[in-house]
VEXDO-974657 format. One record per residue (C-alpha): x, y, z; residue in one letter; residue number from 1. Coordinates in nm, 3 decimals. Example, Ala and Ser with C-alpha at 12.3 -4.5 7.8 and 13.67 -1.06 7.14 Angstrom:
<nodes>
1.230, -0.450, 0.780, A, 1
1.367, -0.106, 0.714, S, 2
</nodes>
This chain:
<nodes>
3.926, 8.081, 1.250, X, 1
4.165, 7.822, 1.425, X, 2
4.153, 7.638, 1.108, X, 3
4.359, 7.904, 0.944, X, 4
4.644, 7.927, 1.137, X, 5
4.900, 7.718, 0.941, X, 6
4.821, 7.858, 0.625, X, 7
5.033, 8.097, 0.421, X, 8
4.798, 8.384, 0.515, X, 9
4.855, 8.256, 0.921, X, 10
5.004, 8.609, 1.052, X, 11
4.693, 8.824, 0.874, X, 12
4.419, 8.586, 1.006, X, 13
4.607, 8.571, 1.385, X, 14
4.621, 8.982, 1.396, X, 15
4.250, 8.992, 1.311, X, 16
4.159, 8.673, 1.549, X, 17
4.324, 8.810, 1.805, X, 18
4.154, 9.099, 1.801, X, 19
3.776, 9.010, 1.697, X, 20
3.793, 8.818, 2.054, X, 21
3.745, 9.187, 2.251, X, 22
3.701, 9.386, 1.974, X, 23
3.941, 9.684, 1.797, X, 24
3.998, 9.819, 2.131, X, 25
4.174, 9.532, 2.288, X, 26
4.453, 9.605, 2.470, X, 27
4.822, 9.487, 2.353, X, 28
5.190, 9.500, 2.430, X, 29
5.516, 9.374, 2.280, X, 30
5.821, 9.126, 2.342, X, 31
6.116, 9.176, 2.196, X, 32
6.369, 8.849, 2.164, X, 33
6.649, 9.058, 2.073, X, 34
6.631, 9.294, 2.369, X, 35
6.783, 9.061, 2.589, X, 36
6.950, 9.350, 2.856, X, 37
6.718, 9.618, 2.852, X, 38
6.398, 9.846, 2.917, X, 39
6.131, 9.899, 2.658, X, 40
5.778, 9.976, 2.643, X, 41
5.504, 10.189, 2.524, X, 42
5.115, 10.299, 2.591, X, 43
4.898, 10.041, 2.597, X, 44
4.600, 10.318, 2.544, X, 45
4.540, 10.690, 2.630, X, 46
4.543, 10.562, 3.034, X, 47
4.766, 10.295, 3.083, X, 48
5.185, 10.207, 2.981, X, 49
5.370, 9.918, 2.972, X, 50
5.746, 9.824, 3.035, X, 51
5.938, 9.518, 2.975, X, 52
6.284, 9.517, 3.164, X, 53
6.485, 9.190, 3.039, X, 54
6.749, 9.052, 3.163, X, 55
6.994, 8.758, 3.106, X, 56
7.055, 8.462, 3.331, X, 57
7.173, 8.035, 3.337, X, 58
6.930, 7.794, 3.377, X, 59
6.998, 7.644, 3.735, X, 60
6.866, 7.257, 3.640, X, 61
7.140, 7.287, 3.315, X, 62
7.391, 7.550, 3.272, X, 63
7.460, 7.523, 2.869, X, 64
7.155, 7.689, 2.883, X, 65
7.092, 8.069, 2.897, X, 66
6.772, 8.251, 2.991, X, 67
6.632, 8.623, 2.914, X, 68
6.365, 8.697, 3.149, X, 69
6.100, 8.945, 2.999, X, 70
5.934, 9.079, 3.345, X, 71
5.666, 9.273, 3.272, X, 72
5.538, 9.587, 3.461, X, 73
5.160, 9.765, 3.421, X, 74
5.109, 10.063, 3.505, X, 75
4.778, 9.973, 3.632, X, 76
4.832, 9.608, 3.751, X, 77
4.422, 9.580, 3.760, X, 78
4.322, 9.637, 3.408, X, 79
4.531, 9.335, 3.273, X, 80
4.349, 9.207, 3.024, X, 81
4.558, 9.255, 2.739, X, 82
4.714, 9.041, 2.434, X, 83
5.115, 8.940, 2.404, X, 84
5.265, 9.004, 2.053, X, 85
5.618, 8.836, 2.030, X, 86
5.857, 8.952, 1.797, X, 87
6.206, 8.761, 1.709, X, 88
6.410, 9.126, 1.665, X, 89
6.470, 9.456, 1.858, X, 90
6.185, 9.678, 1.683, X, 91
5.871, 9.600, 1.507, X, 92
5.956, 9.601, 1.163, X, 93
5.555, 9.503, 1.009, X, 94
5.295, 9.448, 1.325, X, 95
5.222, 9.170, 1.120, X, 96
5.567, 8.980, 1.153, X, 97
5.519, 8.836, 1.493, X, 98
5.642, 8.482, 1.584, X, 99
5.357, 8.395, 1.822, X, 100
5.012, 8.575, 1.979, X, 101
4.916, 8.499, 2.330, X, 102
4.568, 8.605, 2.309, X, 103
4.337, 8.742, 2.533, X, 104
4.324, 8.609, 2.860, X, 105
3.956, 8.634, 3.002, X, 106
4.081, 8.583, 3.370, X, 107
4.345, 8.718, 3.577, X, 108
4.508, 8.403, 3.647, X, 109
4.554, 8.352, 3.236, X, 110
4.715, 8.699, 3.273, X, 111
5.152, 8.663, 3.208, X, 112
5.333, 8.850, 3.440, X, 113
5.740, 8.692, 3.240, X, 114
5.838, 8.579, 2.919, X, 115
6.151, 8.367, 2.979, X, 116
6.295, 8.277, 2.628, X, 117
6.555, 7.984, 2.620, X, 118
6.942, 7.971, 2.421, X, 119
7.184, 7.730, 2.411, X, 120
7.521, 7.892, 2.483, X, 121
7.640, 7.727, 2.155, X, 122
7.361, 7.932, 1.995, X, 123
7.327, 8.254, 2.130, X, 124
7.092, 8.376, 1.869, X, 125
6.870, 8.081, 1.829, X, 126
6.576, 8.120, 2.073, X, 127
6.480, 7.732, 2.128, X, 128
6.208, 7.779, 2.366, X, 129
5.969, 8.011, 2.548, X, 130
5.812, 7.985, 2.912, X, 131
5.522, 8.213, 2.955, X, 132
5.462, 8.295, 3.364, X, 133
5.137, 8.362, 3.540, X, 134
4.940, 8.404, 3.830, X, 135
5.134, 8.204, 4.122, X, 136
5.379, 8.083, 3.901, X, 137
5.179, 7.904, 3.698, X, 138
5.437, 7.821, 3.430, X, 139
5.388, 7.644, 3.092, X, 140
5.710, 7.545, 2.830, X, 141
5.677, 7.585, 2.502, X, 142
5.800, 7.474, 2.162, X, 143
5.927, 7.792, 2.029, X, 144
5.887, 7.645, 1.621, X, 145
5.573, 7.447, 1.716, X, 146
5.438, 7.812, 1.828, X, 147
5.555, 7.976, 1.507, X, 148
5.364, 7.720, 1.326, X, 149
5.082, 7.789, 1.556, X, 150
5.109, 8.188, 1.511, X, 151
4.844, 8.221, 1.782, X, 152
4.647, 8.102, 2.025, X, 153
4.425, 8.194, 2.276, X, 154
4.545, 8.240, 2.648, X, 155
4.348, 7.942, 2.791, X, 156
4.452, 7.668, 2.513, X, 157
4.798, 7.750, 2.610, X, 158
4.859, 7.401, 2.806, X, 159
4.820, 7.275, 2.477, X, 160
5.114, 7.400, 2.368, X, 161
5.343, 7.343, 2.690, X, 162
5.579, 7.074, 2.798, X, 163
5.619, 6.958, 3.111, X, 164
6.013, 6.862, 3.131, X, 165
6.195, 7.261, 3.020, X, 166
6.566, 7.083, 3.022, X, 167
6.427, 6.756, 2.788, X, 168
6.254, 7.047, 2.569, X, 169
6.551, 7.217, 2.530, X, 170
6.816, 6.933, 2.507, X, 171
6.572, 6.777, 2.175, X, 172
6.548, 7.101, 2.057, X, 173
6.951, 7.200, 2.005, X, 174
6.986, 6.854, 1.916, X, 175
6.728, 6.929, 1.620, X, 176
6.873, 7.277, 1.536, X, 177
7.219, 7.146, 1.534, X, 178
7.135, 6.807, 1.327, X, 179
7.310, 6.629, 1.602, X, 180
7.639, 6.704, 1.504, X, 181
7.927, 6.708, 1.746, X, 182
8.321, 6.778, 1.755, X, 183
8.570, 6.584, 1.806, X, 184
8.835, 6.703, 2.011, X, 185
9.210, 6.566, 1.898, X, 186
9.484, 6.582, 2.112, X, 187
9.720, 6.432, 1.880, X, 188
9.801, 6.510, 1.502, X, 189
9.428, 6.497, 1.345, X, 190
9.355, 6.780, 1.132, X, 191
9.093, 7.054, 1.212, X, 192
8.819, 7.083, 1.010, X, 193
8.404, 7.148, 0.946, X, 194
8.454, 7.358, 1.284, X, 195
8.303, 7.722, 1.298, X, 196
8.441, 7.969, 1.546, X, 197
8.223, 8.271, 1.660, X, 198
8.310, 8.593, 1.928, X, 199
8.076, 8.683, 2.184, X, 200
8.132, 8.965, 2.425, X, 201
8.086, 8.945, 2.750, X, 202
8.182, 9.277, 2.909, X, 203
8.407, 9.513, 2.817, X, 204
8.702, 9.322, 2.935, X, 205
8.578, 8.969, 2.870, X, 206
8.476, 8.779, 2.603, X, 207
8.435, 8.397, 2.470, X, 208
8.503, 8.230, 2.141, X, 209
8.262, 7.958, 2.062, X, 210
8.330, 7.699, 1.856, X, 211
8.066, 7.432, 1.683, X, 212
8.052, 7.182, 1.435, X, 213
7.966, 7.182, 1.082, X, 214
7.852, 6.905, 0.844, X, 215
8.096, 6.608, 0.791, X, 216
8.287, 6.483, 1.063, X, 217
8.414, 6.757, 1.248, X, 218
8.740, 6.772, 1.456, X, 219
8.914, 7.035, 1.657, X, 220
9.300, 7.001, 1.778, X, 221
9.388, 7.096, 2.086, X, 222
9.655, 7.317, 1.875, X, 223
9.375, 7.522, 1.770, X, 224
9.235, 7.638, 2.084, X, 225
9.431, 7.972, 2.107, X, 226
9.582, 7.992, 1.813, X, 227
9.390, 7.982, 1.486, X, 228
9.325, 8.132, 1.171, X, 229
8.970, 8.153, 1.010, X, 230
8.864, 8.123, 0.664, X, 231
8.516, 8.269, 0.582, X, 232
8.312, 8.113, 0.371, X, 233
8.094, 8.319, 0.089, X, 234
7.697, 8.207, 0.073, X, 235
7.742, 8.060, 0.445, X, 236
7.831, 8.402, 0.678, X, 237
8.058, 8.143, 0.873, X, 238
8.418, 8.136, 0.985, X, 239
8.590, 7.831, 0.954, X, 240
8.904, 7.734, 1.170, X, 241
9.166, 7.639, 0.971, X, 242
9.368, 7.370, 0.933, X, 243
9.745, 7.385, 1.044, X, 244
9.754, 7.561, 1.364, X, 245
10.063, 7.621, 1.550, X, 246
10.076, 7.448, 1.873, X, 247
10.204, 7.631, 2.203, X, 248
10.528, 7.668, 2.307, X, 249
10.686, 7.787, 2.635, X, 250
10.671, 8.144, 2.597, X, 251
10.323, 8.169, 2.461, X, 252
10.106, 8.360, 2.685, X, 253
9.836, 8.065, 2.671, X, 254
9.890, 7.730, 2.652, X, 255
9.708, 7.388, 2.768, X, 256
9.917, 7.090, 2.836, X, 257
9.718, 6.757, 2.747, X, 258
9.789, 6.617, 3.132, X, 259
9.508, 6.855, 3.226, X, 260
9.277, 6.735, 2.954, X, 261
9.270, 6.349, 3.098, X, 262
8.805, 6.387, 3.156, X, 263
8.791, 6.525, 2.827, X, 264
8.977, 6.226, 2.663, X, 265
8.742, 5.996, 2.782, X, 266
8.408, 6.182, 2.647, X, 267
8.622, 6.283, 2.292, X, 268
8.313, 6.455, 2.112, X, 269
8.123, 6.758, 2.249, X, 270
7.816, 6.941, 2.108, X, 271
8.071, 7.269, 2.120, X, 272
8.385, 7.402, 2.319, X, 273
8.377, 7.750, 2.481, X, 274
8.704, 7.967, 2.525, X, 275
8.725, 8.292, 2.755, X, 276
8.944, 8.538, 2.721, X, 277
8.996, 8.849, 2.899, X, 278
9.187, 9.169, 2.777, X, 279
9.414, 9.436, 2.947, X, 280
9.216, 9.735, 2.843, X, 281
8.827, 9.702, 2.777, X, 282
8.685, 9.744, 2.446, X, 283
8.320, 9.815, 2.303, X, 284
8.375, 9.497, 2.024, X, 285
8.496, 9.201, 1.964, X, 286
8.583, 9.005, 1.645, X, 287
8.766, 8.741, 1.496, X, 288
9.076, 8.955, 1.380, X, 289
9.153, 9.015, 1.748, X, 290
9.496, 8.911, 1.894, X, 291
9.371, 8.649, 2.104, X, 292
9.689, 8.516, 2.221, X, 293
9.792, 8.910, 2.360, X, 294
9.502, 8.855, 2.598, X, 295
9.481, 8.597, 2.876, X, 296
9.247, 8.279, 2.811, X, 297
9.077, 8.188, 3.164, X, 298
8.859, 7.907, 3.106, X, 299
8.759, 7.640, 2.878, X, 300
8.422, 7.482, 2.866, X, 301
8.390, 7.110, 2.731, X, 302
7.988, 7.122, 2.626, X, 303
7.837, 6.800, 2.598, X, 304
7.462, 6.856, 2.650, X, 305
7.372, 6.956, 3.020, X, 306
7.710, 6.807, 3.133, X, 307
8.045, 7.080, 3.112, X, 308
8.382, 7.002, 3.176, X, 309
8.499, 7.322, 3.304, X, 310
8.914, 7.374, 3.277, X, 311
9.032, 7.662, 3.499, X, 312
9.342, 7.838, 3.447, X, 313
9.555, 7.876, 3.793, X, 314
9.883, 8.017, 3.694, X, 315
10.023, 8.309, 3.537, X, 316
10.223, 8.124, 3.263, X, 317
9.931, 7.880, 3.201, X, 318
10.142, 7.605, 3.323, X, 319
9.917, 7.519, 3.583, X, 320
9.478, 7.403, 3.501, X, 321
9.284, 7.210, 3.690, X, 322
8.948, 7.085, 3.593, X, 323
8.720, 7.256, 3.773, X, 324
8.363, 7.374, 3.684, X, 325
8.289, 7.729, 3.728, X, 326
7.957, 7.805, 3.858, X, 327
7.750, 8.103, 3.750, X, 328
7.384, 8.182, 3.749, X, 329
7.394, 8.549, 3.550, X, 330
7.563, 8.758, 3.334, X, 331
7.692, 8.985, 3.654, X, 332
7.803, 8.639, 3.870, X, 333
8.016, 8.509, 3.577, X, 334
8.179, 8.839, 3.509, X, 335
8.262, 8.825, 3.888, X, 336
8.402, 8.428, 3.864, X, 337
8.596, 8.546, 3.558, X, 338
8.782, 8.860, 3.739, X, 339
8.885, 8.633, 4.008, X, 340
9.028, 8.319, 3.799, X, 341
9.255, 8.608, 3.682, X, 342
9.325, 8.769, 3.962, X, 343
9.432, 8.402, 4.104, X, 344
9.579, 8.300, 3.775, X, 345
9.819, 8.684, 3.734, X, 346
9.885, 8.625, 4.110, X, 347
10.053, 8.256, 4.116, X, 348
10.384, 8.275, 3.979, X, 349
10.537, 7.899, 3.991, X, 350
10.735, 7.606, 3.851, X, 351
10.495, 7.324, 3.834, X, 352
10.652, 6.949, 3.872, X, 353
10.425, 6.680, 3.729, X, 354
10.610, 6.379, 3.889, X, 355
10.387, 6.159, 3.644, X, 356
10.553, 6.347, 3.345, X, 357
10.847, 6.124, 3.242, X, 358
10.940, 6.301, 2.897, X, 359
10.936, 6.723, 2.832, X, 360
10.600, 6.900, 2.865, X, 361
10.444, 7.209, 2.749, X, 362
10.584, 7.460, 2.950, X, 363
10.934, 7.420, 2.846, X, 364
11.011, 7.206, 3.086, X, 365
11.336, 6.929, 2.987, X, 366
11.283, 6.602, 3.203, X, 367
11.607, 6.392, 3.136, X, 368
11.618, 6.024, 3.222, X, 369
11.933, 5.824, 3.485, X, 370
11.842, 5.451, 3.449, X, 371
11.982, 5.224, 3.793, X, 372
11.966, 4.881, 3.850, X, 373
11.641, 4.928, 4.093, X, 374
11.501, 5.254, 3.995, X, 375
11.488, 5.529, 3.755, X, 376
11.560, 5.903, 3.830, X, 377
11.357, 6.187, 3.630, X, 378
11.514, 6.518, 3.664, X, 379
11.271, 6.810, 3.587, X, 380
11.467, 7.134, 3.505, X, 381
11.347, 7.454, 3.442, X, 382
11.472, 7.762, 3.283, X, 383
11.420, 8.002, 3.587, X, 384
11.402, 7.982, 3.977, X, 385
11.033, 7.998, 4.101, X, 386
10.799, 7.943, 4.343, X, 387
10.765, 7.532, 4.373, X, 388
10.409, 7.307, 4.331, X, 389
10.406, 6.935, 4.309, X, 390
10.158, 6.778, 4.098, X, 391
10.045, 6.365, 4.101, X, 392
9.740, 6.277, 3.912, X, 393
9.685, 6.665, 3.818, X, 394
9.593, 6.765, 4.268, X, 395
9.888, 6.991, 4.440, X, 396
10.023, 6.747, 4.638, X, 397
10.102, 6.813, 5.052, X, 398
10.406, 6.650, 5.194, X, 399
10.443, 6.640, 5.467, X, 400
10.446, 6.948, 5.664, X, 401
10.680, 7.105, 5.399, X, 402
10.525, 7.442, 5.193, X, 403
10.650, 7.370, 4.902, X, 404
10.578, 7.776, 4.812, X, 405
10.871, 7.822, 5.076, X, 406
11.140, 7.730, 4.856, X, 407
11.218, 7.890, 4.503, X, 408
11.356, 7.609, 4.275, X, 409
11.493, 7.545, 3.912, X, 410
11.564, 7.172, 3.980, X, 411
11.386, 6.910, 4.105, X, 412
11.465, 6.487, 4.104, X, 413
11.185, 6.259, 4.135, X, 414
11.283, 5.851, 4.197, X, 415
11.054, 5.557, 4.086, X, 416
11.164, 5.206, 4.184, X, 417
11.160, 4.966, 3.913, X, 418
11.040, 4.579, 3.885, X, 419
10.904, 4.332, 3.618, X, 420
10.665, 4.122, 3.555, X, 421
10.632, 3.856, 3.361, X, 422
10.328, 4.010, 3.130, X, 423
10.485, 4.343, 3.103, X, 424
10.833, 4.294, 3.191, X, 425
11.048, 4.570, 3.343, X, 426
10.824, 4.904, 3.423, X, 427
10.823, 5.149, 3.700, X, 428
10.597, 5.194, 4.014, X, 429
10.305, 5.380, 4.023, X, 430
10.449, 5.615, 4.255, X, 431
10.807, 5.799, 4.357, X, 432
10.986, 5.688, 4.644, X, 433
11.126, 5.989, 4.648, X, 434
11.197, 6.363, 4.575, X, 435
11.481, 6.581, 4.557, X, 436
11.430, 6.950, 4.539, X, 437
11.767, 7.195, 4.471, X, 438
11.823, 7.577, 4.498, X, 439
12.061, 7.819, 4.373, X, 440
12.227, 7.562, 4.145, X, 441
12.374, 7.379, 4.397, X, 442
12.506, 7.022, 4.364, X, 443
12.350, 6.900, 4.725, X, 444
11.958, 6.912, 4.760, X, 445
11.809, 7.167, 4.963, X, 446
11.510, 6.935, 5.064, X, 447
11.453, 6.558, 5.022, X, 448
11.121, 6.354, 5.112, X, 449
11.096, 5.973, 5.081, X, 450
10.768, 5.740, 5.088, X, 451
10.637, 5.583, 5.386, X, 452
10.511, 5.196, 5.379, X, 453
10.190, 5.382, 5.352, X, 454
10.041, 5.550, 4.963, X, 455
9.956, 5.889, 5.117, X, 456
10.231, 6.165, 5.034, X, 457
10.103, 6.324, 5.342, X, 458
10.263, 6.044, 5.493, X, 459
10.579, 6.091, 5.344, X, 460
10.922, 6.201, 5.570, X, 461
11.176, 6.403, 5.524, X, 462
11.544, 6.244, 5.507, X, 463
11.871, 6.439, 5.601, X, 464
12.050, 6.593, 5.320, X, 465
12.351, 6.523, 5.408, X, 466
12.257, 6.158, 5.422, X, 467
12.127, 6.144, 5.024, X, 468
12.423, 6.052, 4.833, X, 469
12.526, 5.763, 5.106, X, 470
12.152, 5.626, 5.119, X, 471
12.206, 5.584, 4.745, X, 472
12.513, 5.433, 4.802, X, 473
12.322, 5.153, 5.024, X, 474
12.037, 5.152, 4.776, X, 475
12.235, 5.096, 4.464, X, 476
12.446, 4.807, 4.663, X, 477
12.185, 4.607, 4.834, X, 478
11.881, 4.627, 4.587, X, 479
12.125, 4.427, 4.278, X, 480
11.962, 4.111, 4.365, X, 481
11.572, 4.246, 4.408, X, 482
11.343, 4.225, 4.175, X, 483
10.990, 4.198, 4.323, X, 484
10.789, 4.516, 4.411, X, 485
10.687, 4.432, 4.722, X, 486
11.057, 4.331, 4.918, X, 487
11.191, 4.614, 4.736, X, 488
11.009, 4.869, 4.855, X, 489
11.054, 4.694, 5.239, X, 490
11.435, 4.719, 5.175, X, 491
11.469, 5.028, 5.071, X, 492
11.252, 5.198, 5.303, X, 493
11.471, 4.993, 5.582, X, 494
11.792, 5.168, 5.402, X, 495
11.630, 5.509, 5.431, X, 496
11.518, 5.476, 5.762, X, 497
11.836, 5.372, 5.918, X, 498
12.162, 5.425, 5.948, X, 499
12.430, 5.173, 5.883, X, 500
12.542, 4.953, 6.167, X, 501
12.891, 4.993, 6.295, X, 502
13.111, 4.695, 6.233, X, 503
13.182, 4.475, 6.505, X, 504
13.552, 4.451, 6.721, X, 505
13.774, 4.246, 6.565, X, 506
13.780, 3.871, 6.765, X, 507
14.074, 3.763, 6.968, X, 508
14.324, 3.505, 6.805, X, 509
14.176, 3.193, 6.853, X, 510
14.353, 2.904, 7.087, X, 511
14.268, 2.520, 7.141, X, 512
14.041, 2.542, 7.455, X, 513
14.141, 2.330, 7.810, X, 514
13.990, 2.045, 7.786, X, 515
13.791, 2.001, 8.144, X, 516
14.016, 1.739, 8.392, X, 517
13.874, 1.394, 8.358, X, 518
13.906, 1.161, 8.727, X, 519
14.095, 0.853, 8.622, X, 520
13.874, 0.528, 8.596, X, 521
13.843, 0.312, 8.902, X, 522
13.851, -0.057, 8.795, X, 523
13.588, -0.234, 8.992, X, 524
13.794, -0.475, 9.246, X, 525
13.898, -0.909, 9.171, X, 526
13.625, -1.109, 9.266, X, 527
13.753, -1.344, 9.576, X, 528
13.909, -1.698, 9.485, X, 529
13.640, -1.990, 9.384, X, 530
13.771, -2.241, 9.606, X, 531
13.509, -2.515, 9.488, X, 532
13.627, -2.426, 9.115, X, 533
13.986, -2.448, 9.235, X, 534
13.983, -2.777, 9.431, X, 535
13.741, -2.900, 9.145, X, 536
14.034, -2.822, 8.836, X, 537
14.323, -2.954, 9.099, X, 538
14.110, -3.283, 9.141, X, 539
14.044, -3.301, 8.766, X, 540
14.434, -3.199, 8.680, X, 541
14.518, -3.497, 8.909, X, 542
14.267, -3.749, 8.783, X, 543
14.401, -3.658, 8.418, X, 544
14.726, -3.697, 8.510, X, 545
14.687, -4.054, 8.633, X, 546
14.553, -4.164, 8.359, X, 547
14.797, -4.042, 8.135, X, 548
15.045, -4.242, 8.343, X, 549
14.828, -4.532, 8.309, X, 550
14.756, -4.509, 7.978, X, 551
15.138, -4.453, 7.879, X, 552
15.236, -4.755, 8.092, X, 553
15.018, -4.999, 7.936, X, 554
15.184, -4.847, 7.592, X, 555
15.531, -4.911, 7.711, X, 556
15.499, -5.258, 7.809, X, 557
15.279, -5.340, 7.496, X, 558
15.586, -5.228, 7.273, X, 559
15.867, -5.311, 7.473, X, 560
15.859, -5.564, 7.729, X, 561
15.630, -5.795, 7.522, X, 562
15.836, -5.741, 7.226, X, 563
16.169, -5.843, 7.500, X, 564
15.983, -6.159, 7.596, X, 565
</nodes>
C-alpha cells in the first residue's frame, strides 16, 4: 500500500491503510492547525473521549518562531492505541482532506501525548513544521510539506520522517516559502515598494502590523513605518504599502528618529519588520483602515532569521528608543512586556538632548550652530520646559552626581573643541568638553559640567556658574594659537580648573646699586740697591770716559798740532 501514497488517489488509499492495520474499529482522534487557542474534542468510541487544549507559545532556541502546542488528554490514558488525523483548518470539512496520518502505534511508547506545529511570525498562517511528542519526550521534527506528500505513515517509520536540528528545519523552510526574499530598509529618500503589510491582533488592546517582501527588490522607508497607505491588489488578496509616505513630524504621536536605528543600518535587509501598536479602548478586530497613528506604537522588531533587533519605545512623545530586545516566551508574557513598555513609555515625560546631534532632529528640536576659534557651541532648544535626559551614543548619560530629571529645561549648550588634521583638516572632537543647561529662560545657566582629563562623563565636574562667561573669556584668549588636540584639551582643562592668578605688586623704581668698597692696591716694596751692579756701571762709566778723553786727544793733536808743526 506504501507505494500509493504520492499518487493522486494518496488521501483515499491513507484513510483505508490506516485503518486495515487494526481493522474498522480502530480508534482515532483529530488535530486541528487552525485551533491554535482552544479546547476541542470528541468520542473516540461508545467508552472513551478525547480533548485537545492548544495553546500558543515562542520557540525558546529562536524567537521569530511561534509554537501551538496540541496537548492531548484521554479519558482513559490506558487504552491509547489510537490513530492521529491532522487537519490544516478549524473543522473537518471531508474526513478525507487531512494533511498527514500518524498511524497506529502498536506500543505505548509510539503513543503521542503533543502536536507542536511551527510559524514564522512573518507567516502566521503558514504551518512550516510539526513535532509529534511521545513517551518520555521522545520528540521527532518533521517536514510539514514532505508529510503532505507522504499523507501517512505508520507510527514506527516516523524517524523517517524527522529532523534532528527543529531551528535549521524551520529557518530552510521560511526561506523556501518566502523564495528568499528580503526588505530593504531605507532611511533616506528610496521609494517603498513590492512590500505587503498585514494586521494581526494580539489582544484586545494590542496588535502588530507585519510587513514582508514581495517579488522584485523590495524596500521599505523608514517614513512608512507609521504612516502608510495600502493599495490592494485584485487576483493577489494582498495589501501593498504605498509609495509616498509622509514622514513624522514633531507633533505626531509616533515617530522614530534614525539616531536610534544605527544596528539596523548595518544589517539593511530583513526577512520582515514587525510594528506594535496598542489602542486606548480595546476592540474585537483589527484591520488595515485603522488609525494607526491615534494609537501608540511600542515596539519595532527588525527580523532577520533567528536574530531580532528589538527597538523599544521609552518616552511619551516617542522622542526617546533604545534598542533593546524584548523577551517573551507566550502569548500571555508578551501581552504583559507590552503593557509595561507603555506604562514606562505614557509615564516619562522629557526633553531628550542628543549631544551627538549637530543639525535639527525629529522631535522638533532646532540645534543652531556659534563657530570660535577653538571650539564650536551647539545649542539644542526646545519648544517647552521638561524633564531633562542626556543622550551620547544613544545610553542616558550620568554626570556626575547631577539627576538630570531634577531640573526642567528648554535650553541646553553643548561645547566641542575643535582641531585639524592634515587628512581631514578642521573637525570637532569626539566628545563635549562641556554642557550648559538653562531654566526659566534665563540668560545665566542654571547648571554647567566640564570634562575631566579622563573619557568617562561620570568623571565629569561641575564648574561655578557664575564663573562661565569669564572661563570663556580665558578660553577664547589663550587657545588662538592651539591647534593640536592633545595641548588643547590640557589648556583648557587648566583654564577651567583654576582661577586666574592675581597680578603681581608693581616693582620699586630702579637705582644704580653700591658698588661693594674695593681696599686700595698695595704695591709690593723696591728691591734693595745692587751694589755689585752699581760699582760695576760706575767702573764701566769711568773706563768709557777715559777713553773718550784718549781717543779725542789723539784727534786733536792729529788735526791741529801736526798741522801747526
Amino acid at each position: 500500500m506504501r507505494y500509493y501514497r504520492n499518487s493522486k488517489f494518496r488521501v483515499f488509499i491513507a484513510s483505508i491503510s490506516c485503518h486495515n492495520k487494526m481493522g474498522l474499529g480502530q480508534s482515532y482522534l483529530y488535530i486541528y492547525l487552525e485551533s491554535k487557542d482552544d479546547k476541542y474534542g470528541e468520542s473516540i468510541d461508545a467508552n472513551n473521549r478525547y480533548e485537545v487544549t492548544s495553546t500558543k507559545g515562542i520557540l525558546t532556541e529562536c524567537d521569530s518562531f511561534e509554537v501551538v502546542t496540541h496537548k492531548i488528554d484521554v479519558r482513559k490514558p490506558n487504552d491509547m492505541i489510537y490513530d492521529i488525523y491532522i487537519y490544516d483548518s478549524k473543522r473537518i470539512a471531508t474526513k478525507a482532506s487531512y494533511i498527514f496520518a500518524y498511524c497506529s502505534p502498536t506500543v505505548k511508547s509510539h503513543v503521542v501525548k503533543e502536536v507542536k506545529v511551527y510559524y514564522s511570525v512573518l507567516a502566521p498562517h503558514k504551518p512550516l513544521a510539526i513535532t509529534f511528542v511521545r513517551e518520555k519526550e521522545d520528540t521527532h521534527h518533521c517536514d510539514i510539506d514532505k508529510l503532505r506528500k507522504v499523507g501517512w505513515d505508520w507510527a514506527k517509520n516516523i524517524t523517517e520522517h524527522a529532523s534532528s536540528n527543529l531551528v535549521e528545519l524551520l529557518k530552510q523552510q521560511y526561506k523556501n516559502f518566502a523564495w528568499d526574499r528580503t526588505i530593504e530598509f531605507d532611511q533616506g529618500n528610496k521609494p517603498t515598494s513590492q512590500v505587503i503589510v498585514f494586521p494581526r491582533a494580539i489582544d484586545g488592546i494590542h496588535y502588530r502590523l507585519v510587513f514582508i517582501p514581495n517579488q522584485g527588490h523590495p524596500v521599505l522607508n523608514r517614513s512608512c513605518l507609521f504612516n502608510f497607505n495600502t493599495e490592494h491588489k485584485s487576483g493577489t488578496g494582498d495589501s501593498f504599502v504605498q509609495n509616498g509616505c509622509q514622514s513624522s513630524s514633531s507633533g505626531d504621536k509616533n515617530k522614530l528618529d534614525s539616531y536610534f536605528l544605527e544596528k539596523v543600518k548595518s544589517k539593511l535587509y530583513f526577512n520582515g519588520i514587525i510594528v506594535y501598536f496598542a489602542r486606548k479602548e480595546e476592540k474585537n478586530k483589527v484591520s488595515l483602515d485603522e488609525k494607526h497613528d491615534d494609537n501608540m506604537a511600542l515596539l519595532v522588531e527588525f527580523i532577520n532569521s533567528c536574530e531580532t533587533i528589538g527597538i523599544k519605545r521609552k518616552d511619551k512623545d516617542g522622542c526617546l528608543w533604545a534598542e533593546e530586545k524584548v523577551v517573551y516566551t507566550d502569548q500571555q508574557s508578551r501581552v504583559n512586556a507590552l503593557k509595561k513598555i507603555k506604562e514606562e513609555a505614557e509615564s516619562y515625560n522629557c526633553n531628550t538632548v542628543i549631544i551627538e546631534h549637530k543639525s535639527n532632529y525629529t522631535c522638533g528640536t532646532t540645534v543652531t550652530t556659534e563657530t570660535k576659534t577653538s571650539y564650536n557651541k551647539y545649542t539644542h532648544q526646545f519648544t517647552v520646559e521638561k524633564e531633562l535626559n542626556i543622550l551620547f551614543e544613544r545610553k542616558t548619560i550620568t554626570i556626575d552626581s547631577f539627576s538630570p530629571s531634577s531640573i526642567q529645561t528648554k535650553k541646553v549648550e553643548v561645547f566641542y573643541l575643535k582641531y585639524k588634521t592634515k587628512d581631514k583638516g578642521e573637525q570637532d572632537d569626539g566628545k563635549p568638553f562641556l554642557i550648559a543647561i538653562y531654566k526659566n529662560g534665563e540668560d545665566k545657566p542654571a547648571k554647567v559640567f566640564h570634562f575631566t582629563l579622563k573619557e568617562d562623563f561620570k568623571e565629569w565636574k561641575e564648574l561655578e556658574a557664575g564663573k562661565f562667561k569669564d572661563k570663556f573669556t580665558r578660553i577664547d584668549n589663550e587657545t588662538k594659537c592651539t591647534t593640536e588636540l592633545h595641548y588643547l584639551k590640557i589648556l583648557v582643562y587648566q583654564i577651567l580648573t583654576t582661577d586666574v592668578s592675581q597680578p603681581p605688586p608693581e616693582p620699586p623704581t630702579p637705582t644704580d646699586p653700591v658698588r661693594p668698597g674695593v681696599d686700595p692696591e698695595i704695591p709690593p716694596p723696591l728691591p734693595g740697591p745692587d751694589w755689585w751692579l752699581i760699582i760695576g756701571c760706575s767702573v764701566g762709566g769711568f773706563l768709557l770716559l777715559v777713553a773718550l778723553v784718549v781717543g779725542y786727544a789723539i784727534y786733536w793733536y792729529n788735526t791741529t798740532i801736526r798741522l801747526l808743526t
